[in-house]
N, C-alpha and C positions, 0 to 999 in steps of 0.2 A: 627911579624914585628912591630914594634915601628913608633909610629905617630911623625910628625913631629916636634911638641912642646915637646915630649919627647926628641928626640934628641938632640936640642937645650938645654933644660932642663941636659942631660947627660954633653952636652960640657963645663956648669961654674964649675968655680974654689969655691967648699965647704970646709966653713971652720965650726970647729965644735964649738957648743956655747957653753959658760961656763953661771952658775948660776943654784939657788937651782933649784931644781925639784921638788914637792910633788909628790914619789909616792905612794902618798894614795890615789889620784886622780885618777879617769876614763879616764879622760881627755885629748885629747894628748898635748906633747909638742913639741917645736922645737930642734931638736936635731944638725940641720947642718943651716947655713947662704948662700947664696950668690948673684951676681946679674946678672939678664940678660941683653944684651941688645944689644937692637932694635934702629939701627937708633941712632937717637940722646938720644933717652931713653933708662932710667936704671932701670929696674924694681927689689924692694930688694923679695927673694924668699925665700923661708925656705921648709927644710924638716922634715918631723914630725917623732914620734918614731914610725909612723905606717906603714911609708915608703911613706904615700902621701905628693909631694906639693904643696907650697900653694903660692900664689903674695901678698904683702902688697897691701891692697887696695887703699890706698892714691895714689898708683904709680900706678894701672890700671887704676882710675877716672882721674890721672891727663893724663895718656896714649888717655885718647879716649874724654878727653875734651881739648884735649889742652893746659892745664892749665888756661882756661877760668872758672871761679866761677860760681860753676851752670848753667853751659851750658847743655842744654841737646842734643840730636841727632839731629836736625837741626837750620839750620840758626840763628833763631830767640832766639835762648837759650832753647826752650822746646820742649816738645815729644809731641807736636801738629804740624802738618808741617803747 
């Protein structure tokens, strides 16, 4: 049974990325583009050659601040309540 951010995950439109690849690397790479979204937000998402994926981070910090500058978890701006 598939969770439910996978399903969501299942429903974007992947498109596949072009540019070199070293594979000489361990490393994974992003093999697919696309974006979710929630609400008024877009979060951009990629899927790797290893089949995990992954959120750009810029777009979850700006998801759960707001887009408030170093905001942190409450009111005040920091993770002291």
């Amino acid at each position: 049974m598939k969770t439910p951010i996978e399903m969501m995950l299942d429903g974007i439109e992947w498109k596949p990325c072009r540019g070199e690849v070293d594979h000489s690397s361990d490393l994974p790479y992003v093999t697919h583009e696309g974006v979710l979204r929630i609400g008024l937000n877009e979060l951009r998402c990629y899927t790797l050659n290893t089949g995990e994926r992954v959120f750009d981070a810029d777009d979850i910090k700006e998801l759960f601040t707001d887009g408030r500058p170093e905001a942190g978890p409450f009111q005040n701006g920091t993770s002291e309540p």
